[in-house]
TIVO-944149 format. One record per atom (N, C-alpha, C): residue number from 1; x, z, y; residue in three letters; atom name. Coordinates in steps of 0.001 Angstrom, whole numbers, plus 524288, in hexadecimal, padded with zeros to 5 digits. Each point is the difference from the previous one (the first is absolute). Example, Ala and Ser with C-alpha at 12.3 -4.5 7.8 and 13.67 -1.06 7.14 Angstrom:
[rec 1 [83386 81E78 7E9C6] "ALA" "N"];
[rec 1 [7FC86 80000 804A6] "ALA" "CA"];
[rec 1 [80384 80000 804B0] "ALA" "C"];
[rec 2 [7FEA2 7FD30 8041A] "SER" "N"];
[rec 2 [80334 8003C 804A6] "SER" "CA"];
[rec 2 [7FCFE 802DA 80442] "SER" "C"];
END
This chain:
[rec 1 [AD9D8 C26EF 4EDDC] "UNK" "N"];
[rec 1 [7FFF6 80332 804B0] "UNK" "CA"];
[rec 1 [805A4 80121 80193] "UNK" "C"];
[rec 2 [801E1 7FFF5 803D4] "UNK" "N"];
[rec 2 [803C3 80079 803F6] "UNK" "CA"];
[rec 2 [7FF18 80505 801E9] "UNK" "C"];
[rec 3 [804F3 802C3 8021F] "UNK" "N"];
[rec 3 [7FEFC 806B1 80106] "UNK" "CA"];
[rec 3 [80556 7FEB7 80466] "UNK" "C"];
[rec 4 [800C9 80281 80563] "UNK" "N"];
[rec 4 [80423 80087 80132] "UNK" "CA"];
[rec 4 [7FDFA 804F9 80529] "UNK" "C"];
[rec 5 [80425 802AD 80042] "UNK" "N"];
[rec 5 [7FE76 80336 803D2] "UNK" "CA"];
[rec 5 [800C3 7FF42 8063B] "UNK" "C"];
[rec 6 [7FBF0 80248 80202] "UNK" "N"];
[rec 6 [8010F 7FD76 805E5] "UNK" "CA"];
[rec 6 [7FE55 805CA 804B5] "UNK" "C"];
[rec 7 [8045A 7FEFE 8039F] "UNK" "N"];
[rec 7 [7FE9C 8046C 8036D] "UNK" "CA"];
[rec 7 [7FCB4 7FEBA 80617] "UNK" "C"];
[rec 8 [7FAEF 801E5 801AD] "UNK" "N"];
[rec 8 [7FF33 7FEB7 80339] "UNK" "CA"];
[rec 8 [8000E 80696 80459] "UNK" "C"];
[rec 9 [80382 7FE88 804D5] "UNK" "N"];
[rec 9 [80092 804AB 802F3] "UNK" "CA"];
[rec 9 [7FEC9 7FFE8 80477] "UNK" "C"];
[rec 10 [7FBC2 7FC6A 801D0] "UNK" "N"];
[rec 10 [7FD49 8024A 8029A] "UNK" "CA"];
[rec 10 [7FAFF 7FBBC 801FA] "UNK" "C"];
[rec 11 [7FD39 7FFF2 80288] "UNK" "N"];
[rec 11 [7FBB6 7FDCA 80168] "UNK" "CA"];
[rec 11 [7FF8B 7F9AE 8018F] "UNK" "C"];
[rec 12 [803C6 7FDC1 80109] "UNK" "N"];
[rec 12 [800E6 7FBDA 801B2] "UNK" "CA"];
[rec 12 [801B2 7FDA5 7FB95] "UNK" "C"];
[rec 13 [80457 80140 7FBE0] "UNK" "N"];
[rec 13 [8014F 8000D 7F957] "UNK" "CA"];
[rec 13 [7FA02 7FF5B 7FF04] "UNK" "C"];
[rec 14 [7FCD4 80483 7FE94] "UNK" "N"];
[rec 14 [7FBDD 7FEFF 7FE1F] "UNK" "CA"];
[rec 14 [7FCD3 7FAC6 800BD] "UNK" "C"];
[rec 15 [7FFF4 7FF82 8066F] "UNK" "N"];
[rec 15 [7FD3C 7F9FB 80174] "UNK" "CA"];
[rec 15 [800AF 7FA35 7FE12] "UNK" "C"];
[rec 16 [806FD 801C9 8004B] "UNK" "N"];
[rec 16 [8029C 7FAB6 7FF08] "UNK" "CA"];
[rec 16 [7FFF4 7FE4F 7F8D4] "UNK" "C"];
[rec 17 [7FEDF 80495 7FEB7] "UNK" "N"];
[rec 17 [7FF67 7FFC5 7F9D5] "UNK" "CA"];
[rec 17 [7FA5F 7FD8E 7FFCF] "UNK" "C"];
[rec 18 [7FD0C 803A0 800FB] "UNK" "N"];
[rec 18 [7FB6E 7FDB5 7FE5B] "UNK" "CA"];
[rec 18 [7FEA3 7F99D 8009C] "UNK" "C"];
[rec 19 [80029 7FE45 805C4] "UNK" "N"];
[rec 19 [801FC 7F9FD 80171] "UNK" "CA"];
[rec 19 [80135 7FD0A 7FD79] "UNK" "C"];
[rec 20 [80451 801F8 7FD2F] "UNK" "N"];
[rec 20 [802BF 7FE1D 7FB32] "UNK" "CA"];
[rec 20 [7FD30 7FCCC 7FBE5] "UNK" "C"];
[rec 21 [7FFEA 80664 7FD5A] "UNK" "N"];
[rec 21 [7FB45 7FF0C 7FA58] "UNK" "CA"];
[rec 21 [7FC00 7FD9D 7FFFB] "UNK" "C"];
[rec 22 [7FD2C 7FFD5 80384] "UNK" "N"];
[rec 22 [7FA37 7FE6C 7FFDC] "UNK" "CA"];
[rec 22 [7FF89 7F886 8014D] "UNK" "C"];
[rec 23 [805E8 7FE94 8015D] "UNK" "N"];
[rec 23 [801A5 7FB18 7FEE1] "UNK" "CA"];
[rec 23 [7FE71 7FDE4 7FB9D] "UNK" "C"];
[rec 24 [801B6 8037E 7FBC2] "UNK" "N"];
[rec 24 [800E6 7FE9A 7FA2E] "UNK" "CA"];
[rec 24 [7FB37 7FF21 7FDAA] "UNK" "C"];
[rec 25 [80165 7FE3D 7FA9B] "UNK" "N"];
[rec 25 [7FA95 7FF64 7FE30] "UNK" "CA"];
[rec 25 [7FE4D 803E7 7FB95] "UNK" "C"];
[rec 26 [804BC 80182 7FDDC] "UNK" "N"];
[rec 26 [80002 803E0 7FA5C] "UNK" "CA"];
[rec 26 [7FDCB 8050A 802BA] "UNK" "C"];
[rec 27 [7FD4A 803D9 7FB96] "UNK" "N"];
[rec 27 [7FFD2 80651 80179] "UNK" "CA"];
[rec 27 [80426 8009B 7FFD3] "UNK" "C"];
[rec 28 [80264 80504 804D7] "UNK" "N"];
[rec 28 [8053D 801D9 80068] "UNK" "CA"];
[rec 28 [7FD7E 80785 8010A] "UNK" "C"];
[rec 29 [80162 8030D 7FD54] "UNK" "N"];
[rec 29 [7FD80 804E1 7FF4C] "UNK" "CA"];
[rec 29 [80636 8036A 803A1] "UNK" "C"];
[rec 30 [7FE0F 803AF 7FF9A] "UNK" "N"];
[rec 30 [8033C 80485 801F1] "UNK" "CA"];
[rec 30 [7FF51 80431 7FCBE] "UNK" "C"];
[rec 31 [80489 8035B 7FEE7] "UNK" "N"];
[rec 31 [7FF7A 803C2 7FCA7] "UNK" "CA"];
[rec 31 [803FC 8041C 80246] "UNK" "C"];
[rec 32 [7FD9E 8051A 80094] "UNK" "N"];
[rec 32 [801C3 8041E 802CC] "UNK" "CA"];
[rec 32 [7FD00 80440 7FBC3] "UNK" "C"];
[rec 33 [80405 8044B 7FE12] "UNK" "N"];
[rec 33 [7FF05 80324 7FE15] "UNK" "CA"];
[rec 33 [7FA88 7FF61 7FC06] "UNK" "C"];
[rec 34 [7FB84 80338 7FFC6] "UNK" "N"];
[rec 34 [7FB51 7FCFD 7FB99] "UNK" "CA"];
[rec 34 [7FC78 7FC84 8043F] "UNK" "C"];
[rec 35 [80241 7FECC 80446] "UNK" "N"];
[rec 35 [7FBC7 7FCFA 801DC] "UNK" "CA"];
[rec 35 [8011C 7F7C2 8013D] "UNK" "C"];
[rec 36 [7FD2B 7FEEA 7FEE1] "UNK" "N"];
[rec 36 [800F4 7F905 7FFBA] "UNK" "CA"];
[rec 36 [7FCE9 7FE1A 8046E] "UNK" "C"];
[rec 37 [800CD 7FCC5 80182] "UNK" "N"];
[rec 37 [7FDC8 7FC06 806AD] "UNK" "CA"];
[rec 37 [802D3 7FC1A 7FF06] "UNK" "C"];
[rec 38 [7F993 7FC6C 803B3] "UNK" "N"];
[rec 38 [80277 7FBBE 8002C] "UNK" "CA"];
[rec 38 [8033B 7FE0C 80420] "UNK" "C"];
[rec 39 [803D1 7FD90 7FF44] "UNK" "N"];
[rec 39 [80516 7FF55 80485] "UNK" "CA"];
[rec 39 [7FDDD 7FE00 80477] "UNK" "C"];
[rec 40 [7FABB 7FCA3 7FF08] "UNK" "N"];
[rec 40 [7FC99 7FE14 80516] "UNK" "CA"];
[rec 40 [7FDF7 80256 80472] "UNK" "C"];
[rec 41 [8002C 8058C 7FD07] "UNK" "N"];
[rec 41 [7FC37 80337 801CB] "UNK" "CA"];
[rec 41 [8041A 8043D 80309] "UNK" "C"];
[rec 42 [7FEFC 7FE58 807F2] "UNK" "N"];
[rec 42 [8028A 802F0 802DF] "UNK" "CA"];
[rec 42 [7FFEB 806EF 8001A] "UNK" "C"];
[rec 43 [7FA53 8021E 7FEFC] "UNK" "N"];
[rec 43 [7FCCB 80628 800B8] "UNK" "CA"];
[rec 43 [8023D 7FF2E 7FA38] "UNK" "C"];
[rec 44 [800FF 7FE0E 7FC43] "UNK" "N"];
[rec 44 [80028 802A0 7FA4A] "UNK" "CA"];
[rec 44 [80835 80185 7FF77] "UNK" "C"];
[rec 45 [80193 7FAAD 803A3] "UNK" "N"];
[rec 45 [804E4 802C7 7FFFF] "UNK" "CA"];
[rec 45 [80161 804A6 8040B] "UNK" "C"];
[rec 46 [7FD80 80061 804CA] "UNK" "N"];
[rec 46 [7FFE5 804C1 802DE] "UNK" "CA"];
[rec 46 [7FDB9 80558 7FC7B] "UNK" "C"];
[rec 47 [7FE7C 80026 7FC36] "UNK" "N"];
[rec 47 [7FCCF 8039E 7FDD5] "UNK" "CA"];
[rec 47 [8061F 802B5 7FC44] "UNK" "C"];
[rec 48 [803BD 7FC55 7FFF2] "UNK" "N"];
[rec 48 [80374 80174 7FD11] "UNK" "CA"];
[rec 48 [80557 802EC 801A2] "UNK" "C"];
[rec 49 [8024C 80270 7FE7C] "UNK" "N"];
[rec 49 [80575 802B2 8011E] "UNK" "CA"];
[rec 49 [80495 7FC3C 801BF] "UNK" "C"];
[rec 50 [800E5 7FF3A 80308] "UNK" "N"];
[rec 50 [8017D 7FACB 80248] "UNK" "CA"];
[rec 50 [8067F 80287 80123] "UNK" "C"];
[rec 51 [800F5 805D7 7FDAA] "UNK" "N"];
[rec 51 [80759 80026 80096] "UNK" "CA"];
[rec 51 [80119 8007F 7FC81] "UNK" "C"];
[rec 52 [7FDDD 7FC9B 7FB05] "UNK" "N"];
[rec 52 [803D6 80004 7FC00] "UNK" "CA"];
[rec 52 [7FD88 7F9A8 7FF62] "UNK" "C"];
[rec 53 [80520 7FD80 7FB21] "UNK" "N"];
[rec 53 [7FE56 7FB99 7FED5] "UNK" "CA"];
[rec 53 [7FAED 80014 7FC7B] "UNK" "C"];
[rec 54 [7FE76 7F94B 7FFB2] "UNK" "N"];
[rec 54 [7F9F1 7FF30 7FED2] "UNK" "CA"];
[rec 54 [8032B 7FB44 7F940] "UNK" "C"];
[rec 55 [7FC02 8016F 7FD8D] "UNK" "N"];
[rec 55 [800EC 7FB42 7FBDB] "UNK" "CA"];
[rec 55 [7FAD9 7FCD9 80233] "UNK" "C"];
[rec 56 [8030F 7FAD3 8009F] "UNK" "N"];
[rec 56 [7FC8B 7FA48 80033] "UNK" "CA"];
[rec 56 [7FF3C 7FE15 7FAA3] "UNK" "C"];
[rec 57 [7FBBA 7FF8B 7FF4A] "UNK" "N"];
[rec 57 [7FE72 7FC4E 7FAA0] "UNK" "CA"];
[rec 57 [7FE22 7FAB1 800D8] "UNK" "C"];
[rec 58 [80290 7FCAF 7FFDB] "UNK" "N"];
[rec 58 [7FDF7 7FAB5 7FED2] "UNK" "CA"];
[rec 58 [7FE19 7FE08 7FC6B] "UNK" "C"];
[rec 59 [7FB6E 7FE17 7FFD8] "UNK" "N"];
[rec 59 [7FB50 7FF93 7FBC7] "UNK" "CA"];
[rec 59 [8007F 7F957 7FECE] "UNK" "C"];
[rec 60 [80317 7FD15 7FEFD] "UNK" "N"];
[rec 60 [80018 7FA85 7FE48] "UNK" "CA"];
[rec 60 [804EF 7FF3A 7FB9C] "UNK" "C"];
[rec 61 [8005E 7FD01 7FB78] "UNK" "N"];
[rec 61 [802C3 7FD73 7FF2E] "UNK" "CA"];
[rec 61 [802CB 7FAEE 80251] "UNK" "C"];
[rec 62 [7FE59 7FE72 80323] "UNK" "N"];
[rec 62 [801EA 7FA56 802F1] "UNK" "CA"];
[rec 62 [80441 80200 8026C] "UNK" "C"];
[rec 63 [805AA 7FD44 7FE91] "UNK" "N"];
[rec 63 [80460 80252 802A3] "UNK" "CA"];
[rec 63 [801F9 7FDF7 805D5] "UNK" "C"];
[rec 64 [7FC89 7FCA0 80025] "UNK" "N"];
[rec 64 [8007B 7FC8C 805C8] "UNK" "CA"];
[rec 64 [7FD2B 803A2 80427] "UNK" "C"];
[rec 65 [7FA04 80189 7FEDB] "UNK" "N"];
[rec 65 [7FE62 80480 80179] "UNK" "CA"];
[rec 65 [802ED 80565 8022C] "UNK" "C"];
[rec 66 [80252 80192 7FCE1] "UNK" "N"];
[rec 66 [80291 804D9 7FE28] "UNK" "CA"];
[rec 66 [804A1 80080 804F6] "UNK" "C"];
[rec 67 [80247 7F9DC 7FFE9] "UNK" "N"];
[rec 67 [8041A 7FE9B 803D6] "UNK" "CA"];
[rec 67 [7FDCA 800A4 803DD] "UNK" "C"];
[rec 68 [7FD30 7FCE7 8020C] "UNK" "N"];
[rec 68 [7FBE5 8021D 8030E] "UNK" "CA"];
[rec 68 [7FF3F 80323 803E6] "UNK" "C"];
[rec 69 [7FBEF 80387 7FBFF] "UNK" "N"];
[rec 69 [80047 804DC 801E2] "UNK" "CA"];
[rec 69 [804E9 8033C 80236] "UNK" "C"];
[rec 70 [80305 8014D 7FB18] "UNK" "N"];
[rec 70 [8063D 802F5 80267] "UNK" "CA"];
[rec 70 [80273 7FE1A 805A2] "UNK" "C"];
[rec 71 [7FE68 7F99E 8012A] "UNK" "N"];
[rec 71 [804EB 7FEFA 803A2] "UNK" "CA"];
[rec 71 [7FC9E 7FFDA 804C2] "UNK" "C"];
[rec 72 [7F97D 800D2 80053] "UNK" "N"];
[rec 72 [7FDC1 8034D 804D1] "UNK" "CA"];
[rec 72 [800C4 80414 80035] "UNK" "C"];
[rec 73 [8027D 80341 7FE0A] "UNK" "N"];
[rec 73 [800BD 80760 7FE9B] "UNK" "CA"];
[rec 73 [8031E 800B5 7FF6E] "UNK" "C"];
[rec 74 [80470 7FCCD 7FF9B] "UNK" "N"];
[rec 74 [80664 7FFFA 80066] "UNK" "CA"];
[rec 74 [8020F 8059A 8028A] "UNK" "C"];
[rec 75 [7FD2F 80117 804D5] "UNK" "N"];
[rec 75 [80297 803D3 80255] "UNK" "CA"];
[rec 75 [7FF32 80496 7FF6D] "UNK" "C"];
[rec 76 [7FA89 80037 7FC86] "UNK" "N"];
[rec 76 [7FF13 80664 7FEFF] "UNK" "CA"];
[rec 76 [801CD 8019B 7FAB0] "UNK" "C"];
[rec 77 [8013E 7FD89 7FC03] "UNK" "N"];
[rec 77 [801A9 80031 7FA7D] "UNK" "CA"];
[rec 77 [8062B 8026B 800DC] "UNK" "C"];
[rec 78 [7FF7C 8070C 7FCEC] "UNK" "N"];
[rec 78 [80387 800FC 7FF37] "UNK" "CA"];
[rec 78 [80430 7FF7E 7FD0C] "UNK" "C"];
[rec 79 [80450 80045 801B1] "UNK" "N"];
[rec 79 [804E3 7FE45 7FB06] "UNK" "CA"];
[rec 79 [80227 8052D 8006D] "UNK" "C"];
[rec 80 [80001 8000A 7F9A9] "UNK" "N"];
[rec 80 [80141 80361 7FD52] "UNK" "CA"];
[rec 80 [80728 8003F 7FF18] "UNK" "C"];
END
């Protein structure tokens, strides 16, 4: 599993994310405080606190995958 944090700020972020993910083929989860969603899921990330950052979980070992994923989401992944 892959973990990186990602900020989405505002509604159109949200869209373009989801778009994203649902490309992919691996589960990709969201994790906000005790609650988990799936990154697919537009109402499950609206359900969430959306002004602070989000941990993305990527659910594959395949590192080609992994690449993947990150370089559709390139733009919301915070650097630390």
């Amino acid at each position: 599993m892959t973990e990186v944090k990602i900020r989405l700020s505002s509604v159109n972020d949200v869209k373009d994310f989801v778009s994203a993910v649902s490309l992919c083929r691996c589960d990709i989860d969201i994790a906000a405080d005790r609650y988990i969603i799936d990154a697919k899921s537009i109402m499950g990330i609206f359900s969430l606190d959306l002004s602070k950052p989000l941990v993305l979980k990527i659910n594959s070992t395949d590192e080609n995958e992994i690449a993947d994923v990150l370089g559709k989401i390139e733009r919301f992944i915070v650097r630390e």
